[in-house]
C-alpha positions in Angstrom: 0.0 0.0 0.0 1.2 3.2 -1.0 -0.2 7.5 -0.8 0.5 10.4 -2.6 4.3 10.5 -2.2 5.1 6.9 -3.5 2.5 7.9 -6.3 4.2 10.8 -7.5 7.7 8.7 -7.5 6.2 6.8 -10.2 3.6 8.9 -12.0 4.3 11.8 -14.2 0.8 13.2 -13.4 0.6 16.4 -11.2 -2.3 18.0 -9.3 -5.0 19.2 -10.4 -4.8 15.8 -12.8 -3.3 12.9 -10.3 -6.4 11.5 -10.5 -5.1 8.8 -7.9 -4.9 8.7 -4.2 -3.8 5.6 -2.7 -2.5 2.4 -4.3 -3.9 -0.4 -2.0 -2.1 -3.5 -3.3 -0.3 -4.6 -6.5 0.1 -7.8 -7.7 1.7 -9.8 -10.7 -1.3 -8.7 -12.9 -3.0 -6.4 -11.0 -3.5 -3.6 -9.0 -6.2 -1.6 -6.8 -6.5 1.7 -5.2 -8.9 4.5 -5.2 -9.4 8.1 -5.6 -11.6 10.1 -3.3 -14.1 12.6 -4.8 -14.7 16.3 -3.7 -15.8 19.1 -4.6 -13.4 21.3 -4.9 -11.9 19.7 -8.2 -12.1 21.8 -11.4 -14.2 19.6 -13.5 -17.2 20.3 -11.6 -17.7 24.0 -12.0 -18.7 23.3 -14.9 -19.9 19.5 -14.9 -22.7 20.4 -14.2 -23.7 23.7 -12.3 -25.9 22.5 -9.6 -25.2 18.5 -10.2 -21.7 17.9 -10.4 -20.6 14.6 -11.9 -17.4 12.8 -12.6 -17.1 13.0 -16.4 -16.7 9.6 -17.4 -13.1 10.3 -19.8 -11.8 11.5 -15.7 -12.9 7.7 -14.5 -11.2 6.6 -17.5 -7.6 8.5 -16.5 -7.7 7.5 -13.2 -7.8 3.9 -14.3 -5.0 4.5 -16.9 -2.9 5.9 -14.1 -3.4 2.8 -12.0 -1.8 0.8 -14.9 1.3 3.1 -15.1 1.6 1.5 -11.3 1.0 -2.4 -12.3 3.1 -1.6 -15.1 5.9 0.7 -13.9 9.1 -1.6 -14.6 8.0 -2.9 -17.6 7.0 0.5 -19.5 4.8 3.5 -20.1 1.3 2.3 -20.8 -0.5 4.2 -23.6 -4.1 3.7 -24.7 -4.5 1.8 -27.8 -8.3 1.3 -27.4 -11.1 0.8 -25.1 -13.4 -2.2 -25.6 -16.8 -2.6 -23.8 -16.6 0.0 -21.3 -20.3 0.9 -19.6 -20.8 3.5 -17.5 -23.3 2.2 -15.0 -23.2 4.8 -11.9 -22.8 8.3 -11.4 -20.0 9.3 -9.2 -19.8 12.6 -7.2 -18.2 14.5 -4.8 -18.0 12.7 -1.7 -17.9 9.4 -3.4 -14.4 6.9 -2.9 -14.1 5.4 -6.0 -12.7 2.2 -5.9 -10.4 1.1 -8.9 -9.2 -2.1 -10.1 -7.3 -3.1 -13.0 -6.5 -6.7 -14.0 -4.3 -7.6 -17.4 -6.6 -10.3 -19.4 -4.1 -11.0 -22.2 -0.8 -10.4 -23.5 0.5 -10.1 -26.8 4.0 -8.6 -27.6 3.8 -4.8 -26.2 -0.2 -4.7 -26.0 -2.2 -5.3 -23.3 -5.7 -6.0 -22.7 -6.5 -5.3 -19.4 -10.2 -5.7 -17.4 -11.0 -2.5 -15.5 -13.2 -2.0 -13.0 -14.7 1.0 -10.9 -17.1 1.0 -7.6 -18.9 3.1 -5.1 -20.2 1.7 -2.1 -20.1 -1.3 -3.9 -21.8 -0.9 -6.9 -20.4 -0.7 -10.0 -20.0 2.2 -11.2 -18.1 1.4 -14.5 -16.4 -1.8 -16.1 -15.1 -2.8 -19.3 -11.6 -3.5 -21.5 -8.9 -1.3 -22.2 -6.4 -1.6 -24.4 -3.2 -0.6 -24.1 0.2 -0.4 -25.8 3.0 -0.3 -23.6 6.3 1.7 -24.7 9.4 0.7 -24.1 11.1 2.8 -22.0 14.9 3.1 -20.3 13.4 5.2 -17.7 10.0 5.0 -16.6 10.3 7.5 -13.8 8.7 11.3 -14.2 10.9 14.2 -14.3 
């Protein structure tokens, strides 16, 4: 388990767009963690006035910056695709979403990999990305 300060070690993300708070385990081909929602992120001054909601391509990031964790010494995930993804909860401020991301299949430098978001325990979104990962000498930010 890992916060903020491990994060930003291996993330090249930076406030206002770390969209990740705490990395509760990684394993061999996965990892899990969440993000807590509030309200005083930019997205919802505008998304939308009066009922803010997490845009869904914000869900999306998070997730992809949980795979640059599972993946960090192997190289810098990119997405190549998404396949399947639903949407099936709102999330707002106050909410902990939950992430999980679990590599499906392997071939050469893409990756399919099953994501999967809660709240509360519902599902809040699940589907397949796709991602491509690039090699890289340093994986580090900076």
């Amino acid at each position: 388990m890992f916060g903020c300060s491990e994060i930003l070690e291996r993330l090249p993300h930076r406030p206002p767009f770390l969209l990740l708070d705490r990395v509760l385990g990684v394993e061999a081909d996965r990892a899990w963690g969440y993000k807590n929602i509030t309200m005083n992120e930019p997205q919802f001054r505008g998304h939308f006035p009066g009922n803010p909601v997490l845009p869904g391509v914000l869900t999306i990031e998070s997730l992809l910056q949980l795979t640059w964790i599972l993946y960090f010494n192997q190289g810098r995930p990119r997405l190549a695709g998404i396949d399947r993804l639903k949407f099936r909860r709102q999330v707002k401020p106050g909410d902990r979403l939950d992430l999980e991301v679990q590599e499906i299949e392997s071939d050469g430098e893409y990756r399919r990999v099953r994501v999967r978001t809660q709240v509360d325990g519902q599902v809040a979104s699940e589907g397949v990305l796709i991602l491509c990962l690039e090699e890289s000498s340093e994986n580090r930010p900076g």
